[in-house]
C-alpha positions in Angstrom: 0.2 32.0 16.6 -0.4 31.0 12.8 1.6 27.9 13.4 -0.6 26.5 16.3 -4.1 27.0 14.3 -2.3 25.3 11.1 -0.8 22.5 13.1 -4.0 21.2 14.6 -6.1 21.7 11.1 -3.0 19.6 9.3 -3.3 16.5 11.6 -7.3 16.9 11.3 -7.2 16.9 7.7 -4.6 14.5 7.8 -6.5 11.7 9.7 -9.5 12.7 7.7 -7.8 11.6 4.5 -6.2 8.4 5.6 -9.4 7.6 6.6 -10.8 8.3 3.3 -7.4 6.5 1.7 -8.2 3.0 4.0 -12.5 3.4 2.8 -10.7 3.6 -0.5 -8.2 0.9 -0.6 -10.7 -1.5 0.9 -13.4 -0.5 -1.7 -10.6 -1.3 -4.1 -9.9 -4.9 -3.3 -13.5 -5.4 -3.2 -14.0 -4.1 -6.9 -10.8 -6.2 -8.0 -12.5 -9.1 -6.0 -15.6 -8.6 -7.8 -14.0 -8.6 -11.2 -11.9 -11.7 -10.6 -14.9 -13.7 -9.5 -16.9 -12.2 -12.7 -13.9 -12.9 -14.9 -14.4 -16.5 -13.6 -18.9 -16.6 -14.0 -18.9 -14.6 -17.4 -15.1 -14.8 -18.9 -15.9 -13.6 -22.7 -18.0 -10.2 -21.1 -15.3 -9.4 -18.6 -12.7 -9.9 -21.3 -14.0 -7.8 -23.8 -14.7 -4.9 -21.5 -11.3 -5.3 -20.6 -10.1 -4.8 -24.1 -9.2 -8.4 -25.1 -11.4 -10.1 -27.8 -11.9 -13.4 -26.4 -11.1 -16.3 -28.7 -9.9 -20.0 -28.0 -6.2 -18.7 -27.6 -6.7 -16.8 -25.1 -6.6 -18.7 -22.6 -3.0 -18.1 -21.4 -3.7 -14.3 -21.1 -7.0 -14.6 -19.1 -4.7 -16.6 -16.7 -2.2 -14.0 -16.5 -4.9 -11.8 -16.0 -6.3 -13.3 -13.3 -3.0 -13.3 -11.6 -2.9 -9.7 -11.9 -6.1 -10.0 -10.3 -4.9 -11.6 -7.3 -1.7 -9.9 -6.9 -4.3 -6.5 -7.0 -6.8 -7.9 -4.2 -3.3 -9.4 -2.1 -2.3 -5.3 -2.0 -5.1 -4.8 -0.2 -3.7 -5.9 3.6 -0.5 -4.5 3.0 -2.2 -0.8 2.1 -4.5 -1.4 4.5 -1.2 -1.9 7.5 0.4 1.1 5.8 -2.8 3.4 6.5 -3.7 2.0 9.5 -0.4 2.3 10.8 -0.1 6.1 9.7 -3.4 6.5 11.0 -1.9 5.7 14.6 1.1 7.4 14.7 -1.1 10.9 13.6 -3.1 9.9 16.4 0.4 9.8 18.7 1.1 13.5 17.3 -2.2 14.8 18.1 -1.8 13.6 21.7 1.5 14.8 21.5 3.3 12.3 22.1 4.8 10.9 18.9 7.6 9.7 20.2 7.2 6.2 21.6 8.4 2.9 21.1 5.1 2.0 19.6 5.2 4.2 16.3 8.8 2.9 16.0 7.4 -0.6 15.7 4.3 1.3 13.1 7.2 2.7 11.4 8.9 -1.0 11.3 5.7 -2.6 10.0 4.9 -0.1 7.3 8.3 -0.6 6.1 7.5 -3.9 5.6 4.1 -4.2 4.1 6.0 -1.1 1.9 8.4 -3.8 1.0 5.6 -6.5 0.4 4.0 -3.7 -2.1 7.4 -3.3 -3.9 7.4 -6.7 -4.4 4.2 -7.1 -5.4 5.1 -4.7 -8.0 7.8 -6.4 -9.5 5.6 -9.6 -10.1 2.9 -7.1 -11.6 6.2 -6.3 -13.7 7.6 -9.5 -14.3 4.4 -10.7 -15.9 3.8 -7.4 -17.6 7.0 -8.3 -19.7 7.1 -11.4 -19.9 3.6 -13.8 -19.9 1.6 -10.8 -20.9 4.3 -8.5 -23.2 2.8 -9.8 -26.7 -1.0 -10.1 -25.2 -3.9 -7.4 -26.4 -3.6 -6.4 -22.5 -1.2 -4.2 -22.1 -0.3 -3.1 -18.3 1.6 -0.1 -17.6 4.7 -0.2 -15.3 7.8 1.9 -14.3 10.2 1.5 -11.9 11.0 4.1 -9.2 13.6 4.9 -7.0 11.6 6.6 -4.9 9.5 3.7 -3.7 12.6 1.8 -2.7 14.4 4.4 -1.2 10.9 4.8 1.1 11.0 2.0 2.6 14.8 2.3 3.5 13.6 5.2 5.0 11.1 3.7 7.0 13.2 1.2 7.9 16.1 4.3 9.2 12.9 6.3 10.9 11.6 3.2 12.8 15.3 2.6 14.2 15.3 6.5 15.3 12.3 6.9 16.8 12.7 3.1 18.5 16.5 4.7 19.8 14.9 8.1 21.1 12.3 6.5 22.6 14.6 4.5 24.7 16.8 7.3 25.5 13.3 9.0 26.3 13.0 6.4 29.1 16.5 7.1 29.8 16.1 9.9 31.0 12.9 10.0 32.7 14.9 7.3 34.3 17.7 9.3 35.9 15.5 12.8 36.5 
């Protein structure tokens, strides 16, 4: 009897904070949005809240910057899939219903956008080393197993549910 009362309250606090996870993400790229276009209108202020004391050979790391910039606000969509897609397949499980063909292509497209993050990442990375390593802006960065190994398993769950799902129909099929 437990069980039942916790499931319920999980999915409900569940959807509750994806939905506070997608308010976030977008408020996110908006912020990094607004900071690119102020690095652009007032580039010494921006700079020095930032950390960096602007001078005339600087201009190679505000570029960067920028970059980062762009790579932060081009998360956005790919977050946004992720949540969204979540989102659905909790709704599927409150119904019921989770497995359908339809949250084994979610499960495909999170994978993806997952993927598009990672890679994201590494150009975060790649300029964190290289273009920006001997810059008074210094980014922090790690790599992680983990991530990777999600979206393989994204990739793994999406072909399972998209299999039992079509043995589902199977079987409804034959009966």
């Amino acid at each position: 009897m437990l069980r039942t009362q916790a499931f319920p309250t999980a999915l409900s606090a569940s959807r509750m904070a994806l939905r506070a996870l997608i308010l976030a993400n977008l408020v996110f790229g908006g912020l990094v949005l607004a900071l690119f276009i102020a690095s652009l209108i007032a580039e010494d202020w921006v700079w020095t809240a930032l950390g960096v004391r602007p001078n005339g050979s600087n201009a190679t790391l505000f570029l960067w910057g920028r970059v980062v910039m762009v790579i932060g606000i081009g998360s956005v969509p790919f977050t946004y899939i992720v949540l969204t897609r979540l989102l659905a397949i909790v709704d599927t499980v409150r119904l019921g219903d989770p497995f359908v063909a339809g949250n084994a292509a979610r499960l495909k497209t999170m994978a993806w956008a997952l993927l598009g993050l990672e890679l994201l990442h590494l150009v975060v990375v790649a300029v964190a080393v290289g273009p920006l390593s001997n810059t008074q802006l210094h980014l922090d960065w790690s790599f992680s197993v983990t991530r990777w190994l999600a979206v393989l398993l994204l990739f793994v769950l999406a072909q399972v549910f998209d299999d039992g799902a079509r043995m589902r129909d199977d079987l409804k099929g034959t009966v």
